[in-house]
C-alpha positions in Angstrom: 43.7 38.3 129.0 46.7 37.3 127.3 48.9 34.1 129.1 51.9 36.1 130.2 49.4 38.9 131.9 48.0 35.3 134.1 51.5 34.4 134.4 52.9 37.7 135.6 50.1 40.2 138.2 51.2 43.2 140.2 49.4 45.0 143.2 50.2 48.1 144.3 49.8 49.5 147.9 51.3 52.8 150.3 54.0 52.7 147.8 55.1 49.1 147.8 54.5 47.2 144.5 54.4 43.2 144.9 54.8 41.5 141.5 53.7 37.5 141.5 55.6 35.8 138.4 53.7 32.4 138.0 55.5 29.8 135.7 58.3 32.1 133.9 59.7 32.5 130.5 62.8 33.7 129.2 61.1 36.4 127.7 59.2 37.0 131.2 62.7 37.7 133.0 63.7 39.7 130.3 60.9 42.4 131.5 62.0 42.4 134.7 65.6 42.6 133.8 65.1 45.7 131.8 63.0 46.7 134.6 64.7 46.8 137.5 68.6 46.1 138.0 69.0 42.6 138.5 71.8 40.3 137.9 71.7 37.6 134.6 72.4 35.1 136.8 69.6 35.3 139.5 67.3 36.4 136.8 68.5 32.4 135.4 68.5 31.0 138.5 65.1 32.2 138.9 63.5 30.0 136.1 65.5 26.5 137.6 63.9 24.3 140.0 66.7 22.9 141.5 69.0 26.0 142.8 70.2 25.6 147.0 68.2 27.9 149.1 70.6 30.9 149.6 70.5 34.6 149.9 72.5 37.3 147.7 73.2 40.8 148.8 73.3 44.0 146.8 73.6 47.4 147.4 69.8 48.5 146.6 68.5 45.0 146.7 68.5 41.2 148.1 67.9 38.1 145.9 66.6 34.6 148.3 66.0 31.3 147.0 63.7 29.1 149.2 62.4 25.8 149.0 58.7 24.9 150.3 57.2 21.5 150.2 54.0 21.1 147.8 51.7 17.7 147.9 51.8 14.8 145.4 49.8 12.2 144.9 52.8 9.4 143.8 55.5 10.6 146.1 54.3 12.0 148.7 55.6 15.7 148.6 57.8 17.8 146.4 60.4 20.5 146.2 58.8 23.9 145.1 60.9 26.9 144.6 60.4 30.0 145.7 62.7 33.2 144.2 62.4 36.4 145.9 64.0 39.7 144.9 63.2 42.4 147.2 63.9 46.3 147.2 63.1 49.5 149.0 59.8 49.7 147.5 58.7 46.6 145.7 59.0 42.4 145.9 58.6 40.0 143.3 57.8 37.0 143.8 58.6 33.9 141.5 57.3 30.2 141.6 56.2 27.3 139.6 52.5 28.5 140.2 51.9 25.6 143.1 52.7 27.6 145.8 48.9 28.1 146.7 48.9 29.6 150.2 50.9 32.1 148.3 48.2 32.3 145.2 46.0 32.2 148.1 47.7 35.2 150.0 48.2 37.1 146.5 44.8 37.1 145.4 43.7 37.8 149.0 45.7 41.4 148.8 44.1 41.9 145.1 40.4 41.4 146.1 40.3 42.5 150.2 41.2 46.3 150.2 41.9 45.8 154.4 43.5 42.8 154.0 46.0 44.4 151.0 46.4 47.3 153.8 47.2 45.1 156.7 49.6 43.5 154.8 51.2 45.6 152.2 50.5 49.0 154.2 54.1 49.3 156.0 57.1 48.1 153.8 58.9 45.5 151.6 60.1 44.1 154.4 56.8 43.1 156.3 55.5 42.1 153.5 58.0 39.4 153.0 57.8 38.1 156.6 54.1 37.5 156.2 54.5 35.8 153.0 57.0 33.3 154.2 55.1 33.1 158.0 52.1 32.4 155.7 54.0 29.2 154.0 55.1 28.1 156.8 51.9 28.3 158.6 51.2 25.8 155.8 54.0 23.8 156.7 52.8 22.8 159.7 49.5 22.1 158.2 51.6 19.6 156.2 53.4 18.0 158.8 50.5 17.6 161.4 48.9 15.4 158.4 52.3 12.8 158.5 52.2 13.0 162.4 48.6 12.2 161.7 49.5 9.1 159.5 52.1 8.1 162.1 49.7 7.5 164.3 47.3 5.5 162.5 49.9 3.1 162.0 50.7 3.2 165.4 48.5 0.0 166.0 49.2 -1.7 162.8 53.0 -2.1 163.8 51.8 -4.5 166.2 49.1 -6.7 164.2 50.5 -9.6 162.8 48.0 -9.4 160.3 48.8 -6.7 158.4 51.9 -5.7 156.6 53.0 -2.0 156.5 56.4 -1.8 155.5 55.5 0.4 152.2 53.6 2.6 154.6 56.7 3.1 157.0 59.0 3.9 153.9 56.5 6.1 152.6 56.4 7.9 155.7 60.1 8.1 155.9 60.7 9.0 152.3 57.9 11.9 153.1 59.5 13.2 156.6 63.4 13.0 154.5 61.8 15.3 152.1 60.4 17.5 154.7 63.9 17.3 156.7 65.6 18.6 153.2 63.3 21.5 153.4 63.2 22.9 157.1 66.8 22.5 157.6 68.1 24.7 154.8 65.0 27.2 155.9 65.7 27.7 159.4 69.6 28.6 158.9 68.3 30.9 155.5 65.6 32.6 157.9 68.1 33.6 160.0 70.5 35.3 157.9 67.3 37.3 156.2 66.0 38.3 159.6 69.3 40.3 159.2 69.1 41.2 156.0 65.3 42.8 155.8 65.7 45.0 158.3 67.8 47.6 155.4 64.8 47.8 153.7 62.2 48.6 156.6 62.0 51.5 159.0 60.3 49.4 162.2 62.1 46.5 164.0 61.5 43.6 161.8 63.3 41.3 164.2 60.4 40.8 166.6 58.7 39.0 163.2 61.3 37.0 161.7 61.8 35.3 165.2 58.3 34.8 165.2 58.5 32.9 161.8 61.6 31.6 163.2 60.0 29.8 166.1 57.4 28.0 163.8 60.2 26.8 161.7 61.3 25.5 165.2 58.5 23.9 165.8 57.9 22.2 162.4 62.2 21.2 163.0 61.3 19.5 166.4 58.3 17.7 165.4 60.0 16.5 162.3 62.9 15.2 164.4 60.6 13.6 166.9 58.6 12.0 163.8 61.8 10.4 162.3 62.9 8.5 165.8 59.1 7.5 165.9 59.4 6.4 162.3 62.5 4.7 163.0 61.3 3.1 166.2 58.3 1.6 164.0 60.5 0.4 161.5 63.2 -1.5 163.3 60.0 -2.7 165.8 57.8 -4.3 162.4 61.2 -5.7 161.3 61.5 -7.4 164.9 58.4 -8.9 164.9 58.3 -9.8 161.5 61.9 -11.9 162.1 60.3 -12.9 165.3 57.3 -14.3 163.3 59.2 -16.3 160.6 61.1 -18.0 163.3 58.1 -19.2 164.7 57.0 -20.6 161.3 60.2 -22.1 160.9 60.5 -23.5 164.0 57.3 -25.1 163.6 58.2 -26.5 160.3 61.9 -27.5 161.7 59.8 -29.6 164.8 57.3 -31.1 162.5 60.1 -32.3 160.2 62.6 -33.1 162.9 59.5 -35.4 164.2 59.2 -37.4 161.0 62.8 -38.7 160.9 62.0 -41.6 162.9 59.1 -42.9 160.5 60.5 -41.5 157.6 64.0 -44.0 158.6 62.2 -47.0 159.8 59.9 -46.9 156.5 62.8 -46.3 154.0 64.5 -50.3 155.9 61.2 -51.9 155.3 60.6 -50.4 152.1 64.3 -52.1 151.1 64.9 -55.9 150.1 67.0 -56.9 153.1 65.7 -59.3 155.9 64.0 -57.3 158.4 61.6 -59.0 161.3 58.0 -58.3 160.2 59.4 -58.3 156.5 59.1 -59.6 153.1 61.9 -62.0 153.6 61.4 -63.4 156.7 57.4 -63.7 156.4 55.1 -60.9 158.1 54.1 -61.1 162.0 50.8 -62.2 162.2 50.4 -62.0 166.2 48.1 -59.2 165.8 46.3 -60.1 162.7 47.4 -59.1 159.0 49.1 -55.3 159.9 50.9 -56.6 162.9 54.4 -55.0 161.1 52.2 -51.8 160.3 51.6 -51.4 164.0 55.3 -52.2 165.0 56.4 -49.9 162.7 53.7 -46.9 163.8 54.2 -47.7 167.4 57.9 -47.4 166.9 57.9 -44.1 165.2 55.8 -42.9 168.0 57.8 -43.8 170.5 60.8 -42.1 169.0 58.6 -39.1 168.3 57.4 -39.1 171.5 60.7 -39.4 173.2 62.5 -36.5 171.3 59.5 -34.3 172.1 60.2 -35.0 175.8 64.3 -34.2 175.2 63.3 -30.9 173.3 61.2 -29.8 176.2 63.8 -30.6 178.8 66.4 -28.6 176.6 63.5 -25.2 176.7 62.8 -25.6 173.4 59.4 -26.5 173.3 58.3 -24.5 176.4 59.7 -24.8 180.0 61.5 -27.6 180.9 60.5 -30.5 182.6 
């Protein structure tokens, strides 16, 4: 089998032909331009990967862009495109080939012959509300896995052991991307509800709000997950600022404490008279260290006395 026969499959079913373009060439949207009468610049628009979800109307046909989130291993998740251009009797399908609940769903139709019934067996228009219920089905596999991660740094936010600010950006980076997707979705979902229902003879509403409701779902999870998020991050942040005050403090104490000696040693370390010093002979009342212990019992008594003033002030617990 030649590479544009992998890229490009069709299935046909009760009259409705679904045509799943993986990874497209100029050449591949040529076919389906001289196929069927679709406009140069959706055709184009189909082969970028960075076009705004959006929905064009013709008379015998409708042309949606949507976005759907696929996994990646250094960032988390990315932007896949999906094109859609749907008729009375046929849908093609065009993606970047990682899509897989809709490889998944194709294949699926290709090998099952009930499932291609139950799901190609009434109209364009089904068929299309069960491709995108099935991604976003997928989407909410997705998200449950960063709620999932959420809470296993639940604890970790409050262990001042471990450090987890790459894992709270990560985590926000991964639920922006996921906001980027659903929000565009739900209002595009919408507007198509409307726009299906031309190409099927049953009530397709009762389906699309179906979808729509999971898209709901996924929206109010998401926004619950970024307050969480946000509520993690400014919490490590807290502590974190509350922890290198204590450290500080400490340090700020232990040096504070050291003044005293640090002043009393720097006036016997000079060559001025000085009781005790080397110009007026050492004290000798207490044997050979006499100045020593004058000088260490003074310090102390400094040190000792400031600790006293810093507790009365709070600072170093409750006051006296």
């Amino acid at each position: 089998m030649s590479d544009p026969e992998k890229r490009l499959e069709t299935i046909s079913n009760n009259g409705v032909l679904w045509i799943n373009l993986q990874k497209p060439s100029f050449s591949d949207m040529s076919t389906l331009g001289q196929k069927y009468p679709f406009q140069r610049l959706n055709l184009e628009d189909s082969l970028s990967k960075i076009q705004i979800p959006k929905i064009d109307r013709y008379a015998d046909h409708i042309f949606i862009i949507l976005h759907f989130p696929t996994p990646d291993k250094e960032k988390g998740f990315l932007f896949s495109q999906l094109a859609v251009f749907m008729g009375p009797d046929y849908l093609v399908t065009i993606h970047q080939g990682d899509l897989k609940p809709l490889d998944e769903l194709f294949n699926m139709c290709k090998n099952d012959e009930k499932q291609r019934q139950a799901i190609m067996g009434k109209s364009s228009g089904y068929l299309l509300h069960k491709i995108i219920d099935t991604l976003v089905d997928d989407l909410l596999h997705i998200l449950m896995k960063v709620v999932g991660n959420i809470d296993d740094i639940e604890d970790s936010v409050f262990d001042e052991r471990i450090s987890i600010p790459r894992q709270i950006s990560l985590l926000r980076r991964e639920i922006t991307t996921l906001r980027r997707i659903v929000i565009p979705l739900r209002r595009t979902v919408v507007d198509l509800s409307k726009d299906v229902q031309r190409f099927s003879k049953e009530d397709m509403s009762l389906y699309f709000k179906d979808v729509l409701d999971h898209i709901e779902k996924v929206y109010e999870a998401l926004e619950e997950a970024k307050e969480t998020v946000e509520i993690y991050k400014d919490t490590d942040f807290m502590l974190s600022n509350e922890k290198t005050n204590k450290i500080l403090a400490v340090l700020t104490i232990i040096f504070t404490l050291s003044i005293p000696a640090t002043v009393i040693g720097q006036f016997y370390g000079m060559n001025i008279p000085l009781p005790g010093g080397n110009e007026t002979g050492p004290w000798t009342q207490l044997g050979p260290y006499t100045t020593l212990i004058f000088v260490i019992v003074l310090s102390s008594v400094s040190a000792l006395l400031m600790v006293f003033y810093f507790r009365r002030l709070g600072w170093l617990g409750p006051s006296m």
